[in-house]
LUMZA-922046 format. One record per residue (C-alpha): y, z, x; residue in three letters. Coordinates in nm, 4 decimals, always signed. Layout:
# LUMZA-922046
node v->Y&w->Z&u->X&rest->ALA
...
This chain:
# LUMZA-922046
node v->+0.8687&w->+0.6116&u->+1.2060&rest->UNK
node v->+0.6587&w->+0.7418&u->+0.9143&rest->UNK
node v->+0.3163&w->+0.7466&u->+0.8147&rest->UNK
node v->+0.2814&w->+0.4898&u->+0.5858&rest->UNK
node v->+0.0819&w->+0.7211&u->+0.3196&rest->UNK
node v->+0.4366&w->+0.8786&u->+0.2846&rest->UNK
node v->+0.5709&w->+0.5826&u->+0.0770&rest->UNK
node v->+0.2830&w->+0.6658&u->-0.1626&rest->UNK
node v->+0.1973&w->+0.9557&u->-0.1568&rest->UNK
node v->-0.0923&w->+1.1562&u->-0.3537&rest->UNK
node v->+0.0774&w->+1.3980&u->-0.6154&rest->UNK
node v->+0.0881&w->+1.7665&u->-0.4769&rest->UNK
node v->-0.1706&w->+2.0157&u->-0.5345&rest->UNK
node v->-0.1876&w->+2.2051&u->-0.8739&rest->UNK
node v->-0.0719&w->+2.5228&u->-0.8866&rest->UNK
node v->-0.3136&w->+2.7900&u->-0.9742&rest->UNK
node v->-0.1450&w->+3.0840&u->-1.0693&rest->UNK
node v->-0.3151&w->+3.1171&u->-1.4100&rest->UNK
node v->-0.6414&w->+3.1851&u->-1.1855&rest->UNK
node v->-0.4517&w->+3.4274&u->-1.0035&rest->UNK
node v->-0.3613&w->+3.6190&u->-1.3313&rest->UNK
node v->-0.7444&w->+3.5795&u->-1.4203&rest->UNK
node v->-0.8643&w->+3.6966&u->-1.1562&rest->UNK
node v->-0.6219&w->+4.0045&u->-1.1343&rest->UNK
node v->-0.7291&w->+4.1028&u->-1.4761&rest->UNK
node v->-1.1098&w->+4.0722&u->-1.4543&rest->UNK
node v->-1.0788&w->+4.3097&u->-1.1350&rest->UNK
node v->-0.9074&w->+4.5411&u->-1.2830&rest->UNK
node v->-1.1935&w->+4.5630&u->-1.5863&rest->UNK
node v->-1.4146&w->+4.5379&u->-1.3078&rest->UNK
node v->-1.2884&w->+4.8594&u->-1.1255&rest->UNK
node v->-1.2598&w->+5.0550&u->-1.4913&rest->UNK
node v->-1.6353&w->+5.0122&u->-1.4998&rest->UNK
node v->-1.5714&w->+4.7434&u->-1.8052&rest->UNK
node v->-1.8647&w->+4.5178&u->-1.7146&rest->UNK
node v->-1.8518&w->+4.3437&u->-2.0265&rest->UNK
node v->-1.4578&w->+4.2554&u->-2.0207&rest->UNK
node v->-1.4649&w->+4.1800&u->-1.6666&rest->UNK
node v->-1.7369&w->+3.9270&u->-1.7086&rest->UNK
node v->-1.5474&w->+3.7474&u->-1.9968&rest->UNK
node v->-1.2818&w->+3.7159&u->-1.7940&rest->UNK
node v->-1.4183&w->+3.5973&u->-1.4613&rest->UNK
node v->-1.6510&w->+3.3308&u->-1.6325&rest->UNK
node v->-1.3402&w->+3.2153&u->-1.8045&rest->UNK
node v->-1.2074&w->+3.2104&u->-1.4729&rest->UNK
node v->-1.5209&w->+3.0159&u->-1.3029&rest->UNK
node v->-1.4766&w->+2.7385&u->-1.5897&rest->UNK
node v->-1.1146&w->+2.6673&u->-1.4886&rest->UNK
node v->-1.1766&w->+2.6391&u->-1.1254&rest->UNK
node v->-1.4769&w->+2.4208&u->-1.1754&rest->UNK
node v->-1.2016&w->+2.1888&u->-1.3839&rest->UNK
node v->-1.0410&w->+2.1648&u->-1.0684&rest->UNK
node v->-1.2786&w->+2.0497&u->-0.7895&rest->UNK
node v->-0.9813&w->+1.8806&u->-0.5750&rest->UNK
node v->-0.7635&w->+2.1798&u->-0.6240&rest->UNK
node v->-0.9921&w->+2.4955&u->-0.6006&rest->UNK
node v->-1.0417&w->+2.6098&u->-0.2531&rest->UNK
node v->-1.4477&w->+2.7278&u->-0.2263&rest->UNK
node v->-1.3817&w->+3.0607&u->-0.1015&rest->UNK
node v->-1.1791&w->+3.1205&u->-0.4249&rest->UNK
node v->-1.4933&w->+3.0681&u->-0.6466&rest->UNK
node v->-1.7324&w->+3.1906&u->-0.4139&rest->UNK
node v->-1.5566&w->+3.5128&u->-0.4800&rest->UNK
node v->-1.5251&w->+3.4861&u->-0.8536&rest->UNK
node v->-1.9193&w->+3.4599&u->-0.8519&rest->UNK
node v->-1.9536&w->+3.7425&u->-0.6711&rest->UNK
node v->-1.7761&w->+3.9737&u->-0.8860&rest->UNK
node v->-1.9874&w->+3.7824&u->-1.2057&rest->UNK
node v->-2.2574&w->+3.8875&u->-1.0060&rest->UNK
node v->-2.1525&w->+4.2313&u->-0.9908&rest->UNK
node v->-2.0381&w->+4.2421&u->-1.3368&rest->UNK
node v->-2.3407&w->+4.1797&u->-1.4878&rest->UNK
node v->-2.5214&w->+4.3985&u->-1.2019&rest->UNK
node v->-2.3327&w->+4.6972&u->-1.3475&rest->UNK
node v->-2.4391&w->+4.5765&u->-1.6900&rest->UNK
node v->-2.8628&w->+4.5821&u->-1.6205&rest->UNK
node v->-2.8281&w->+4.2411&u->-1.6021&rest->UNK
node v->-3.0484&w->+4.1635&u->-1.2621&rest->UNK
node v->-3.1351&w->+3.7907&u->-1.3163&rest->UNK
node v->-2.8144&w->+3.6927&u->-1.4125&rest->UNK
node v->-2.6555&w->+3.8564&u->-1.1416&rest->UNK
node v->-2.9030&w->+3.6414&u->-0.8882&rest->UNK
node v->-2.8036&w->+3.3615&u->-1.0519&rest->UNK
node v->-2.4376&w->+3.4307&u->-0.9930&rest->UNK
node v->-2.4928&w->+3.5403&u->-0.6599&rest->UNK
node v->-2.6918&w->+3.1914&u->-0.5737&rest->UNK
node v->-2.3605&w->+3.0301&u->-0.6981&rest->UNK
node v->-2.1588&w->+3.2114&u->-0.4698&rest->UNK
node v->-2.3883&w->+3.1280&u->-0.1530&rest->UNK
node v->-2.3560&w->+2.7685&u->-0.2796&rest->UNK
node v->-1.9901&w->+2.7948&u->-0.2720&rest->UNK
node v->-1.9288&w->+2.9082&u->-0.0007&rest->UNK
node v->-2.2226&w->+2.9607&u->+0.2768&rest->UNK
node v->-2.0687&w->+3.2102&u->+0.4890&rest->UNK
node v->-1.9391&w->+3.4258&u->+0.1985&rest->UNK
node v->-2.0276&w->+3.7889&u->+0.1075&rest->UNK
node v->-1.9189&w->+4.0785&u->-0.0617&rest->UNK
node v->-1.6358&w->+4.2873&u->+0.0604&rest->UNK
node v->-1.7843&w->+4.6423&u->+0.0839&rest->UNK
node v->-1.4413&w->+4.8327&u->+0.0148&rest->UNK
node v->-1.5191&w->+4.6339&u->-0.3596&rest->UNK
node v->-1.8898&w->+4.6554&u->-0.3611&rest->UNK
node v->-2.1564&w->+4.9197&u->-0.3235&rest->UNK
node v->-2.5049&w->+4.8418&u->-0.1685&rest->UNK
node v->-2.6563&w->+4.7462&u->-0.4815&rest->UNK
node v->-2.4627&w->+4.4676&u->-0.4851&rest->UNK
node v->-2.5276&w->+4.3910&u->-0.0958&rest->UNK
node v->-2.8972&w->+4.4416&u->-0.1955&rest->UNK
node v->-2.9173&w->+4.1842&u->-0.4728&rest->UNK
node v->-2.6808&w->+3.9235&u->-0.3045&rest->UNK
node v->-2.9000&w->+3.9676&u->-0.0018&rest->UNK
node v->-3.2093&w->+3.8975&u->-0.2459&rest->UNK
node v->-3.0286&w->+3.6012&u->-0.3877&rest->UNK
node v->-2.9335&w->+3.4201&u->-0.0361&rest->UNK
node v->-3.3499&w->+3.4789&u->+0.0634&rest->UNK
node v->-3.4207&w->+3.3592&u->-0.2453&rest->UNK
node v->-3.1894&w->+3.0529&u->-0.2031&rest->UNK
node v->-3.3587&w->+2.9589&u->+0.1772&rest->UNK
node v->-3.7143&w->+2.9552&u->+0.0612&rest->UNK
node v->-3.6052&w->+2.6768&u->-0.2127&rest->UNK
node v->-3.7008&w->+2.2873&u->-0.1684&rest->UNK
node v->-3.3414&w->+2.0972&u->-0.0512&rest->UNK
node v->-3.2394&w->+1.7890&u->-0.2387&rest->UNK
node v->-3.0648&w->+1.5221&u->-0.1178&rest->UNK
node v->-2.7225&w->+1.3724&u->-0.2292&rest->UNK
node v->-2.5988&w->+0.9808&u->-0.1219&rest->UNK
node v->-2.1756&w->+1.0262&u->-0.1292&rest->UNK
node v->-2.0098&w->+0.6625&u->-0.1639&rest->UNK
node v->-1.6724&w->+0.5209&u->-0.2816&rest->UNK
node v->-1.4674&w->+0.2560&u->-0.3881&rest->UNK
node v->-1.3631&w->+0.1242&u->-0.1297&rest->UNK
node v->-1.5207&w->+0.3175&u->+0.1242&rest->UNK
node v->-1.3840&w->+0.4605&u->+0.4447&rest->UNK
node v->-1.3170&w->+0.7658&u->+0.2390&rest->UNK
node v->-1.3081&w->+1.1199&u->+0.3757&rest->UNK
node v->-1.5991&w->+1.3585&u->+0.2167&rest->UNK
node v->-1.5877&w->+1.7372&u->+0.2300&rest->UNK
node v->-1.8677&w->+1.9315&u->+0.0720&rest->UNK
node v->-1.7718&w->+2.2865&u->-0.0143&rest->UNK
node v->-1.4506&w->+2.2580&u->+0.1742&rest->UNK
node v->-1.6690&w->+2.1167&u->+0.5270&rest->UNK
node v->-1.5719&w->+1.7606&u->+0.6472&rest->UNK
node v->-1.8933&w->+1.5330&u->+0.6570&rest->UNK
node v->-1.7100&w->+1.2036&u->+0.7393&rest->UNK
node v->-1.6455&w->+0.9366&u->+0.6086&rest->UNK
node v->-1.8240&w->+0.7277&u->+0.3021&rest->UNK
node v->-2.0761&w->+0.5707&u->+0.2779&rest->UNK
node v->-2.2915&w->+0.9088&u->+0.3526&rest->UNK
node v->-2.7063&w->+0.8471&u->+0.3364&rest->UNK
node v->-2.8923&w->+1.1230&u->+0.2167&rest->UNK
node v->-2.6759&w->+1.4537&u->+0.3189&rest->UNK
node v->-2.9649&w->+1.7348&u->+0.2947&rest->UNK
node v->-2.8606&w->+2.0469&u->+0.0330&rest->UNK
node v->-2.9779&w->+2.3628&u->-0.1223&rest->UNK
node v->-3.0412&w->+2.3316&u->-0.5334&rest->UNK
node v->-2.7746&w->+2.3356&u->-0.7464&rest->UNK
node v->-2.3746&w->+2.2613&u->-0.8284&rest->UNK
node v->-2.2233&w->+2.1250&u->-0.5053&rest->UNK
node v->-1.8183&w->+2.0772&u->-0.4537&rest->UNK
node v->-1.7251&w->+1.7209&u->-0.3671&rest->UNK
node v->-1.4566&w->+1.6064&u->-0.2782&rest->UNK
node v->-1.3391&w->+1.2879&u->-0.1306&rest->UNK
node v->-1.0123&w->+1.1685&u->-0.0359&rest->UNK
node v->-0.8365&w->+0.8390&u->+0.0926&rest->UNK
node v->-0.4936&w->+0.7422&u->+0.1814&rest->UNK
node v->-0.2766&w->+0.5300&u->-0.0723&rest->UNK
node v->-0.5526&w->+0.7389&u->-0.3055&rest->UNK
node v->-0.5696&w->+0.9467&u->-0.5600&rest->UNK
node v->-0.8256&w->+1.2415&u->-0.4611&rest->UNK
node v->-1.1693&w->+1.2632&u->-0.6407&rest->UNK
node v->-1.3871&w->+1.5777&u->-0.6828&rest->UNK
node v->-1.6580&w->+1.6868&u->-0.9115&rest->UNK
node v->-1.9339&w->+1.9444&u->-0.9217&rest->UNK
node v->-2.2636&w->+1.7250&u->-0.8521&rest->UNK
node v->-2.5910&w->+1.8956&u->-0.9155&rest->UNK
node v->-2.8807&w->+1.8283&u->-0.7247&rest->UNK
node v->-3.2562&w->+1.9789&u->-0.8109&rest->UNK
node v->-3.4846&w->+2.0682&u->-0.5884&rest->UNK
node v->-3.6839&w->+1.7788&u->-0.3759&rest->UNK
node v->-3.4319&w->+1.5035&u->-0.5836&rest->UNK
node v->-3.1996&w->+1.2643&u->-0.4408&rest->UNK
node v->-2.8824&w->+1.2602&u->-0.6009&rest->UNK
node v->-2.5716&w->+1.0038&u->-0.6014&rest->UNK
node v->-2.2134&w->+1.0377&u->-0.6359&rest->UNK
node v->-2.0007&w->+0.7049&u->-0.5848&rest->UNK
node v->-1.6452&w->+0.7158&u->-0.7759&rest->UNK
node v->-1.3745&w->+0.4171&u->-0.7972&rest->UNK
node v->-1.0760&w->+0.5952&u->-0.6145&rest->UNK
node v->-0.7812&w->+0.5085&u->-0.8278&rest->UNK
node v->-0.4369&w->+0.3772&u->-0.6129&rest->UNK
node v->-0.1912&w->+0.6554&u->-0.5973&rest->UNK
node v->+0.1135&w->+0.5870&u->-0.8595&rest->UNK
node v->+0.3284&w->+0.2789&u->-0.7741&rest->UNK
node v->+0.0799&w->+0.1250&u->-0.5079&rest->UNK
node v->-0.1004&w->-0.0471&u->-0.8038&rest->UNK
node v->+0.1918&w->-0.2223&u->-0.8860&rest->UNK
node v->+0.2403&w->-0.3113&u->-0.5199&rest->UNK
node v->-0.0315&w->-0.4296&u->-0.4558&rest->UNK
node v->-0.0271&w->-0.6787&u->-0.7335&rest->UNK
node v->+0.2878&w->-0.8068&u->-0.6304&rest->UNK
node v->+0.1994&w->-0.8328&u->-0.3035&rest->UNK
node v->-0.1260&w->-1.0765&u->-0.4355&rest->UNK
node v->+0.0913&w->-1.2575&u->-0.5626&rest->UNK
node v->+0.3199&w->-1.3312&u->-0.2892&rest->UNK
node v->-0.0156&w->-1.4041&u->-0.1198&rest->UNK
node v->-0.1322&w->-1.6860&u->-0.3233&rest->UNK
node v->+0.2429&w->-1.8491&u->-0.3873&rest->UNK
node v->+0.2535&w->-2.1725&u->-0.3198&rest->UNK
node v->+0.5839&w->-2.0962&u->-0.1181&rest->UNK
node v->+0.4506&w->-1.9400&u->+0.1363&rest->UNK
node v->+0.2983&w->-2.3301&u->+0.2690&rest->UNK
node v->+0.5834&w->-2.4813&u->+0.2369&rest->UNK
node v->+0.7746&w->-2.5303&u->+0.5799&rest->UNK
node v->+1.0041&w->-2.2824&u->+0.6973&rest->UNK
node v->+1.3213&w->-2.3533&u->+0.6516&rest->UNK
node v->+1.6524&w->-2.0975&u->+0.6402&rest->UNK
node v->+1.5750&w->-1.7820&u->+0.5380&rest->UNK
node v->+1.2288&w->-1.6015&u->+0.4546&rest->UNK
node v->+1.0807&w->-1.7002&u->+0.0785&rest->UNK
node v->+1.2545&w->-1.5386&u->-0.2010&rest->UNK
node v->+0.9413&w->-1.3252&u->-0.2946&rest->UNK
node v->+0.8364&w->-1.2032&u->+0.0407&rest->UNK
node v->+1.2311&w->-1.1063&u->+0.0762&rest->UNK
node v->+1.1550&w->-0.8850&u->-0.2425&rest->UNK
node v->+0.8106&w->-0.7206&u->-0.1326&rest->UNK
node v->+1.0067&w->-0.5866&u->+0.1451&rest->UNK
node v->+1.3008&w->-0.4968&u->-0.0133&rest->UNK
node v->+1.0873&w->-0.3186&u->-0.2628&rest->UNK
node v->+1.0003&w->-0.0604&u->+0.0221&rest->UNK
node v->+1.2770&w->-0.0813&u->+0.2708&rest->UNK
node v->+1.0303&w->-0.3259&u->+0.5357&rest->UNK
node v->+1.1758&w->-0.5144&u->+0.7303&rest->UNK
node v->+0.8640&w->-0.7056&u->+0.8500&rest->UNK
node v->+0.6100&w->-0.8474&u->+0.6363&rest->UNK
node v->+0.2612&w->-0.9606&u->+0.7653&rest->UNK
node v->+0.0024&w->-1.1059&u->+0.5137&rest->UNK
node v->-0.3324&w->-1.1753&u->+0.6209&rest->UNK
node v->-0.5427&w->-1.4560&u->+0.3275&rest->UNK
node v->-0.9034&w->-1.4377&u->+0.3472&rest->UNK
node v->-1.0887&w->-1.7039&u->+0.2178&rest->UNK
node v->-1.4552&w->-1.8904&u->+0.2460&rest->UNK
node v->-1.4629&w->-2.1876&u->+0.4133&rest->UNK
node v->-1.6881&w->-2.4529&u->+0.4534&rest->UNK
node v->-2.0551&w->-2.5180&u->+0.3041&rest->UNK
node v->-2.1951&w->-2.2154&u->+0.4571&rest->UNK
node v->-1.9028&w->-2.0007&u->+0.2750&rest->UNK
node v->-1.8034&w->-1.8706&u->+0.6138&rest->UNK
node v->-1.4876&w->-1.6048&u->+0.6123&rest->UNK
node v->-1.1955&w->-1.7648&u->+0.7870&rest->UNK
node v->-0.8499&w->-1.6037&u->+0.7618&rest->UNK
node v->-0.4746&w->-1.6862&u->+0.8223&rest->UNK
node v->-0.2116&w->-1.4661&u->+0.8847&rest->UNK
node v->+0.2349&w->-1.5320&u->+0.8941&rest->UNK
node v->+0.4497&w->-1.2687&u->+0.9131&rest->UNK
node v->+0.8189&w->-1.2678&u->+0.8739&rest->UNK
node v->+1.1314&w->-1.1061&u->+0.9925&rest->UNK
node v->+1.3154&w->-1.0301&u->+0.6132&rest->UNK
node v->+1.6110&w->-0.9528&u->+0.7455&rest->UNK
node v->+1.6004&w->-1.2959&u->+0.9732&rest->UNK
node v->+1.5124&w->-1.5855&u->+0.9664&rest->UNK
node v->+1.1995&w->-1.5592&u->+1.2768&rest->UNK
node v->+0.8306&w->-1.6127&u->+1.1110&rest->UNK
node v->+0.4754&w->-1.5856&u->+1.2575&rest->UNK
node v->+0.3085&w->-1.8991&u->+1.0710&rest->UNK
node v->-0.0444&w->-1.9870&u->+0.9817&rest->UNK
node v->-0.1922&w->-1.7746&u->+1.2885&rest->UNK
node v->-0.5880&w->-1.8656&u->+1.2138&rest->UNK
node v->-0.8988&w->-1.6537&u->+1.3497&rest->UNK
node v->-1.2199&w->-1.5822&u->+1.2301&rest->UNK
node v->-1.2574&w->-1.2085&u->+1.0761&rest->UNK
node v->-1.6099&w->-1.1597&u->+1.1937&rest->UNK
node v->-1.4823&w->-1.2249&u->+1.6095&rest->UNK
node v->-1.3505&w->-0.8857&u->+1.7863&rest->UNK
node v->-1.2436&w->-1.1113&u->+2.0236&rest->UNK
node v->-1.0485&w->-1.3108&u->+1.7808&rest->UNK
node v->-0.9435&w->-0.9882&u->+1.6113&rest->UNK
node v->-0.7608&w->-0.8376&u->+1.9362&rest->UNK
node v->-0.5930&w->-1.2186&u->+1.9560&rest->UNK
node v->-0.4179&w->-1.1595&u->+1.6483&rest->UNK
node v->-0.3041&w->-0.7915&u->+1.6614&rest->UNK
node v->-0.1234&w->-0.9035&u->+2.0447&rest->UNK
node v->+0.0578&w->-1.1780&u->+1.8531&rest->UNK
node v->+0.1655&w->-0.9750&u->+1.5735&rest->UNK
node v->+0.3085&w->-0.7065&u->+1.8545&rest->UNK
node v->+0.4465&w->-0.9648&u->+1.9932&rest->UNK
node v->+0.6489&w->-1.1331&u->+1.7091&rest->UNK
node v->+0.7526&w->-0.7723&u->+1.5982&rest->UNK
node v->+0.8509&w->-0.6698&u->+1.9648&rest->UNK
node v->+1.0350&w->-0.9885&u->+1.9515&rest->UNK
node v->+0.8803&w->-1.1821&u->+2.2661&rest->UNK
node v->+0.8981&w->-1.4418&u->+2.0160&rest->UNK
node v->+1.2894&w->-1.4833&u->+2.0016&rest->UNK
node v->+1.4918&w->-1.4096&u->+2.2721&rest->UNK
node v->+1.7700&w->-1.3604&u->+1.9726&rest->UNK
node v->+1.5391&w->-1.0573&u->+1.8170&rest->UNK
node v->+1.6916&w->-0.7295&u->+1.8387&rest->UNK
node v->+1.4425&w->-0.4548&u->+1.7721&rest->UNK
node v->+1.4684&w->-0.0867&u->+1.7994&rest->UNK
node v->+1.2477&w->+0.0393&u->+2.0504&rest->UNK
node v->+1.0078&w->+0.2327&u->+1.8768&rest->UNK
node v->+0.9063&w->-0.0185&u->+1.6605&rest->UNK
node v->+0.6829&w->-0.1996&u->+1.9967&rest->UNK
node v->+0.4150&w->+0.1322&u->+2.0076&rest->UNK
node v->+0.3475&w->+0.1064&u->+1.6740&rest->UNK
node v->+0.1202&w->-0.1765&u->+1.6175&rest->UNK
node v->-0.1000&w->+0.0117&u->+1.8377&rest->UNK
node v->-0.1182&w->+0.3249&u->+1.6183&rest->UNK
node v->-0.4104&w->+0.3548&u->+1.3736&rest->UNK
node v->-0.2648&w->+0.3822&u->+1.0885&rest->UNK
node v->-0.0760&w->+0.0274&u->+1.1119&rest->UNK
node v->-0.4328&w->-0.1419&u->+1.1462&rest->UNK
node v->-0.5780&w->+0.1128&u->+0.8975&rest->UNK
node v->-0.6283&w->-0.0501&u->+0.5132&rest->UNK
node v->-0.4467&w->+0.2182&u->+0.3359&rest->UNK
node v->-0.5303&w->+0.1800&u->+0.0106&rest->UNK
node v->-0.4036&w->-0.1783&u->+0.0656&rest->UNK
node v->-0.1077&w->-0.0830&u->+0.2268&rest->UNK
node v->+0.0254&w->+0.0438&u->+0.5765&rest->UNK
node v->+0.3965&w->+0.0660&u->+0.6383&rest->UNK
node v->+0.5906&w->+0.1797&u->+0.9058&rest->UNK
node v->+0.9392&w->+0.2698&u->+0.7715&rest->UNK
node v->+1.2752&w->+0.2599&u->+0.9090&rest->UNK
node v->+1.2916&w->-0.0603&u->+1.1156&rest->UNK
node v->+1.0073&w->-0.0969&u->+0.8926&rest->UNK
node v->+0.7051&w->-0.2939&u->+0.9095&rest->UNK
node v->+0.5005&w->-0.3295&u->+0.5793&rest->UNK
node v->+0.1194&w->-0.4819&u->+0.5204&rest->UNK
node v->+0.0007&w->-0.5565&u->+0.2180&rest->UNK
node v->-0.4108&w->-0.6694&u->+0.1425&rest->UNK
node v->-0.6664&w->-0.6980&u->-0.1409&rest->UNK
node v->-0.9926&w->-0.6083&u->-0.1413&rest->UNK
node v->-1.2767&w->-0.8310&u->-0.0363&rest->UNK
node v->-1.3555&w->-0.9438&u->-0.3985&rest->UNK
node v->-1.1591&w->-1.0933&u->-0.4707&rest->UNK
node v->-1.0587&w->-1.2241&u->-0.1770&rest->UNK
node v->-0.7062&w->-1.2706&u->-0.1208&rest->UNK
node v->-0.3984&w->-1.0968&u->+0.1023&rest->UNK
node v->-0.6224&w->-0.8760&u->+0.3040&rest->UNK
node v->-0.5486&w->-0.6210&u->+0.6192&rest->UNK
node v->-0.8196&w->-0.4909&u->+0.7832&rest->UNK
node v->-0.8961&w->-0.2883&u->+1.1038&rest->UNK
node v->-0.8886&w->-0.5950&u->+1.3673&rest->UNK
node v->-1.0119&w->-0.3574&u->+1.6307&rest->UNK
node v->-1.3190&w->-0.2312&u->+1.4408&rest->UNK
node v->-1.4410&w->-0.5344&u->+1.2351&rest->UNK
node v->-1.4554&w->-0.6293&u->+0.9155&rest->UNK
């Protein structure tokens, strides 16, 4: 089995190398006592990281700041180099110079700049997403998940970074001033291809097909959603309001695409754990095959409706390959094919 994020997943990381060249040749104007040259090149170098929030790891900047720092140290430049020096702390906490590259008056004033940087007024910064449920890392340390209330920080530039499966990554730079609450809440874009899939699977939702009685072979459409991604089970879950309060109700079927065995019109109410658990046994039961004696179903298909991931709404889609189960949902609004965590709540 795979991790269903492995059908779609994120694009790889950007390579960096250019900051590597950067970086090589401001040291080496650095160490020929060429403040001037070596600043050039290192702030040149700070703008291209801070380009790439997602990418840049904060150590790497944390370090270019440091040698700005220095840089402009060795040029008479004392405020600038605090200010540099502040960056750097913000970067990376935990970072400081490397004394085989630094003399004392550089451990001096970057020991200034991180007093300096503790008696300062904290802000505050509120980190949400759409949808939420998304991972958040400031400065390269995991804070969970969004939505994140308030998360207490030092003035100034702040690497975020947040990050959801089926996802394409998010970071930016957020500033936040002194005694200020700040927000940050970005619309995570679907990684390439699960756009499309998830259209097409909305639209298998709502066919008109899918309530007509079974008869032969699986609908023509839901045959194709699977085939699109080599499932061999597909399970859609409609969500709709009900009633004159408006209440949730929702109805799941399922089907074997390569047989002719379906899970039909399974109803429960999305706000009942109880409920909930009903459901995910029946689905592990049709895919197990304790539906049909005349199933035949490779064994390691029957642990995986217990892993997380299957339950998990990944970006609207969770699919176990192979024997291959696929899920495909829509977000709450609006509502439509949906797949939620049944053990959690929706």
């Amino acid at each position: 089995m795979l991790n269903p994020v492995e059908r779609f997943p994120a694009p790889p990381p950007l390579s960096l190398e250019r900051g590597d060249v950067l970086y090589n040749e401001g040291k080496g104007l650095y160490d020929n006592l060429d403040p001037e040259g070596a600043a050039r090149k290192f702030t040149t170098l700070a703008s291209y990281y801070q380009r790439l929030p997602v990418d840049t790891k904060p150590e790497r900047l944390a370090r270019v700041y440091i040698f700005l720092g220095a840089s402009r140290l060795l040029d008479g430049d004392t405020a600038s180099a605090q200010k540099f020096f502040t960056r750097a702390l913000l970067a990376e906490p935990n970072v400081k110079p490397e004394s085989e590259l630094f003399g004392q008056d550089v451990d001096d004033a970057f020991t200034a700049a991180k007093t300096d940087l503790a008696s300062q007024a904290r802000g505050t910064l509120a980190i949400d997403s759409v949808p939420q449920g998304a991972q958040v890392t400031v400065h390269g340390e995991s804070l969970g998940t969004t939505p994140l209330e308030d998360v207490e920080l030092p003035p100034g530039p702040h690497q975020v970074v947040i990050t959801l499966p089926g996802h394409l990554p998010f970071g930016t730079f957020q500033e936040v001033a002194s005694g200020q609450r700040a927000e940050v809440r970005p619309t995570l874009a679907p990684v390439p291809g699960l756009g499309e899939f998830r259209e097409q699977a909305v639209q298998v939702a709502a066919s008109k097909t899918l309530d007509t009685p079974p008869a032969g072979a699986p609908p023509a459409e839901v045959v194709a959603l699977g085939e699109k991604i080599g499932a061999r089970y597909v399970v859609l879950a409609r969500v709709e309001h009900s009633g004159p309060g408006g209440a949730l109700s929702a109805t799941l079927d399922a089907w074997d695409v390569q047989g002719k065995n379906r899970l039909r019109g399974v109803k429960w109410n999305p706000g009942s754990a109880t409920e909930q658990q009903r459901v995910v046994r029946q689905v592990n039961d049709f895919v197990t095959g304790r539906f049909s004696n005349g199933l035949t179903i490779p064994p390691e298909v029957v642990a995986v409706v217990k892993k997380p991931w299957f339950w998990a709404a990944v970006g609207g889609v969770a699919v176990a390959t192979t024997a291959g189960i696929l899920l495909a949902n829509q977000g709450s609004k609006p509502l439509g094919a949906r797949l939620g965590n049944f053990g959690a709540g929706w």
